[in-house]
C-alpha positions as CSV (number, residue, x, y, z in Angstrom):
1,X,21.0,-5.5,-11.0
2,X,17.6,-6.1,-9.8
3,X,14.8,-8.1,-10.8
4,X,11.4,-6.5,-11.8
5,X,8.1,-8.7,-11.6
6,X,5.1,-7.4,-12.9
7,X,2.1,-9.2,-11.2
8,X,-0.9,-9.8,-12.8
9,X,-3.8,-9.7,-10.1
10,X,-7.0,-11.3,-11.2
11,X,-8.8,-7.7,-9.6
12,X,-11.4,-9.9,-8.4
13,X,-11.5,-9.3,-4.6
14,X,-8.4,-7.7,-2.3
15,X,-8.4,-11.1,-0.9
16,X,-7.4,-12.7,-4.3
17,X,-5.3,-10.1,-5.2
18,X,-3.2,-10.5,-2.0
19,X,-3.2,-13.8,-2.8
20,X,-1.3,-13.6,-6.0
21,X,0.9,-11.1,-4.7
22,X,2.0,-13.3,-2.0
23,X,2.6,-15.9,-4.2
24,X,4.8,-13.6,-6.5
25,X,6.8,-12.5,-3.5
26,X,7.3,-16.2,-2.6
27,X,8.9,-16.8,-6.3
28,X,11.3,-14.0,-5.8
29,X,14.8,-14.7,-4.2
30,X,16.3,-12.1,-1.6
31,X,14.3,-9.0,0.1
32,X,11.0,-7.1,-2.1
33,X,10.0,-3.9,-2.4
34,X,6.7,-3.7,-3.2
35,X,5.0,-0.8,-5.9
36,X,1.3,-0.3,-5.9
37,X,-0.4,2.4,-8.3
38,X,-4.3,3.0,-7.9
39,X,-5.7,0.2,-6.3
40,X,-2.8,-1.6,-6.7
41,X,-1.8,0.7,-3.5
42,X,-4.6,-1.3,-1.3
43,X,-3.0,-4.5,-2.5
44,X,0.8,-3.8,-1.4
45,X,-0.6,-2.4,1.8
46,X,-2.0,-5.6,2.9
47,X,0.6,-8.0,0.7
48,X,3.6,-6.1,2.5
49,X,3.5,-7.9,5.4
50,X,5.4,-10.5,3.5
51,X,7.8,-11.2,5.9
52,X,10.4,-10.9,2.0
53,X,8.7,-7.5,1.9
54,X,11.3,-4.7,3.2
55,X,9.5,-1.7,1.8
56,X,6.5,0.1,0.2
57,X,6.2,2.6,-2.6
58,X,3.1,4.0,-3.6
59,X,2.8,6.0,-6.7
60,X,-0.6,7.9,-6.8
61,X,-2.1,4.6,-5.2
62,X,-4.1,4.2,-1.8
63,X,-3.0,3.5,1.1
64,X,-5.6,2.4,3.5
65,X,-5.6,1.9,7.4
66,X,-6.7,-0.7,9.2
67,X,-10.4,-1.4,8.4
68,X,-10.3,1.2,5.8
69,X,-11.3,0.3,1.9
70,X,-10.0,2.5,-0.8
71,X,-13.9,3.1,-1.3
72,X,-14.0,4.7,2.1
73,X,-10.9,6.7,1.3
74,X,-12.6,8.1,-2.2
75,X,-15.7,9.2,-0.5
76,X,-13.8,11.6,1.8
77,X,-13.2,13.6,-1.4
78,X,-14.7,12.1,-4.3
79,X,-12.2,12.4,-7.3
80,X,-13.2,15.1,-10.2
81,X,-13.7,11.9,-12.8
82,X,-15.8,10.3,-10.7
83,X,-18.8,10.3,-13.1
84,X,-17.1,8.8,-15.5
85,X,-17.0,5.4,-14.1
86,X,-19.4,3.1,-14.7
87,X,-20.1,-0.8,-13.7
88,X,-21.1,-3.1,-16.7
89,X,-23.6,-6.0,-16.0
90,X,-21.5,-8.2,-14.5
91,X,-20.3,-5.5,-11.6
92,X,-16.9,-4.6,-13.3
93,X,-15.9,-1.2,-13.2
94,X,-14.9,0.8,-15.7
95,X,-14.2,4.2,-17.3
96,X,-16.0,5.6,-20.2
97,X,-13.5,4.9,-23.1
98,X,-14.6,8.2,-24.8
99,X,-13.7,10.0,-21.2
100,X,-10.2,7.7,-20.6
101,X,-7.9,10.6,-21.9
102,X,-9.3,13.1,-19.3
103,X,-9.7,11.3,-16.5
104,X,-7.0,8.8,-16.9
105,X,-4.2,10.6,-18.6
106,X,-5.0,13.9,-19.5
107,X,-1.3,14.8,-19.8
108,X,-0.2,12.4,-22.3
109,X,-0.9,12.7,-26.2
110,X,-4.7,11.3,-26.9
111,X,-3.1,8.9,-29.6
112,X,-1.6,7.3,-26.2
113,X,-4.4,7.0,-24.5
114,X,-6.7,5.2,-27.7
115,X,-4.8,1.9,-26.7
116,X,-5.0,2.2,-22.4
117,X,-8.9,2.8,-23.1
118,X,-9.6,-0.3,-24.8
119,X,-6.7,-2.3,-22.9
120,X,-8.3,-1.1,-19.5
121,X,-8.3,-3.7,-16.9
122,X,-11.6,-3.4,-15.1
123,X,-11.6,-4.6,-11.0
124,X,-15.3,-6.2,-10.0
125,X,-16.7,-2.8,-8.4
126,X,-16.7,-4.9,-4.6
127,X,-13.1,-5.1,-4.7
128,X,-13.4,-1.0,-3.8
129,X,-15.4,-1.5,-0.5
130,X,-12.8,-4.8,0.7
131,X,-11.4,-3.4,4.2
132,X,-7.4,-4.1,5.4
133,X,-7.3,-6.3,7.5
134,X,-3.1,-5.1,8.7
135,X,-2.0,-2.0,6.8
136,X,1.8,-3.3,6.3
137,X,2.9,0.9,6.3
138,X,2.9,0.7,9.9
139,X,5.6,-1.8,10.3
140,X,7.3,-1.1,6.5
141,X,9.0,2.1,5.4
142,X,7.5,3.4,2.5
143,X,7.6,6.4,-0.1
144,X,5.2,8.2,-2.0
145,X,4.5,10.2,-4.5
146,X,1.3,12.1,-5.1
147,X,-0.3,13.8,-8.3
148,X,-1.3,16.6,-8.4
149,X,-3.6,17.0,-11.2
150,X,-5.0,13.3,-10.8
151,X,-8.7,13.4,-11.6
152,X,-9.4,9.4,-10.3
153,X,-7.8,9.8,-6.8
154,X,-8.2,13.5,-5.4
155,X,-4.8,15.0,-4.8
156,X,-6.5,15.8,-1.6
157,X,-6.9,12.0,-0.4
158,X,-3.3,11.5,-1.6
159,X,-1.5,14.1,0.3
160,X,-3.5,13.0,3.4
161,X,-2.1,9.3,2.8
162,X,1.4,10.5,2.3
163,X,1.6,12.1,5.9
164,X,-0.5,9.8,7.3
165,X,1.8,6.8,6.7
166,X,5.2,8.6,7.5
167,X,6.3,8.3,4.3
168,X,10.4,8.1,4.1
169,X,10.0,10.6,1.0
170,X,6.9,12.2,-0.9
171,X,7.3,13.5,-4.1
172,X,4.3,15.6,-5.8
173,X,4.2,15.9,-9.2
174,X,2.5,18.2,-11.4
175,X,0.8,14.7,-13.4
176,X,-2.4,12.6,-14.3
177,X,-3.4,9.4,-12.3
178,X,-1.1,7.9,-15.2
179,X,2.5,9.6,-13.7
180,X,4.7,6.3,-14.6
181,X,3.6,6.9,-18.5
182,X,3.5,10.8,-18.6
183,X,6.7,11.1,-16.0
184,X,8.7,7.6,-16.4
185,X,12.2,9.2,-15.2
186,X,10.8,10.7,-12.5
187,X,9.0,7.8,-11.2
188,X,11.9,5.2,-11.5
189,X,14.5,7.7,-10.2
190,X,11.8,7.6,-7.7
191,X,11.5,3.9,-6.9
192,X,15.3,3.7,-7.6
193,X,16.0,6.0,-4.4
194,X,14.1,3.8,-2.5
195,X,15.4,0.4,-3.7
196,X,18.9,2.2,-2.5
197,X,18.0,3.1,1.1
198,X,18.0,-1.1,1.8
């Protein structure tokens, strides 16, 4: 029976966002094992060295070194939806709602993707070019799984991450950047192997 904590970080800088992580890990009794997807990735690779923190999965997510930014990471191979991001006034990024299905989730129903579009949570574009400081992968086992049709990280960039961090286990599957919502089994089986190896 474990317990599952969704945190809720303000996307504001990778500083804040580590923050809040921290704080979340703090809350929760006995050992963590941290998931990152997207950018969330960036966050569990500096917020894993939690000393609670026994473990990293990274489900389509970046995974930065040391002095890296996942902004670095996209320009090595710019993602195919790149275009369709855009900031707003304020800096906030975000994807063109009328372009969300294909570069989001391109594998799940439209109808599913009507509600992510408008629910998106949109990061302030800086929090792209914030460096690690201490990428936690080199001290923490961690998994990962790649997609392989993901148009807002290149497939490319992922595979390199996966080796690059020694991953315990990489999956690939044949999904969207949105693999938890078009293959949910699949992704908790996947976490769910990991939580077992501790």
């Amino acid at each position: 029976n474990y317990q599952v904590k969704a945190v809720e970080i303000p996307l504001t800088s990778l500083a804040d966002d580590v923050e809040r992580t921290n704080k979340m890990i703090n809350q929760i009794e006995g050992p963590v094992l941290l998931v990152g997807h997207s950018y969330g990735g960036a966050v569990i690779t500096e917020a894993g060295n939690n000393e609670k923190v026994v473990g990293l999965v990274y489900i389509a997510a970046f995974a930065p070194d040391n002095t890296e930014s996942p902004g670095f990471i996209t320009q090595q191979h710019p993602p195919e939806a790149v275009a369709n991001l855009f900031p707003d006034s304020d800096g906030y990024l975000w994807i063109k709602e009328e372009k969300y299905h294909e570069s989001f989730c391109q594998d799940l129903d439209p109808s599913e993707s009507i509600a992510m579009a408008i629910a998106q949570k949109a990061p302030l574009a800086s929090t792209f070019g914030d460096a690690i400081s201490t990428a936690a992968w080199k001290t923490k086992p961690s998994w990962y799984q790649i997609s392989s049709s993901d148009r807002m990280i290149s497939p490319e960039n992922q595979r390199k991450m996966a080796q690059r961090i020694s991953a315990k286990e990489v999956i690939e599957l044949d999904a969207s950047h949105a693999s938890l919502a078009s293959k949910p089994e699949e992704i908790s089986s996947f976490i769910l192997k990991a939580v077992a190896s501790f």
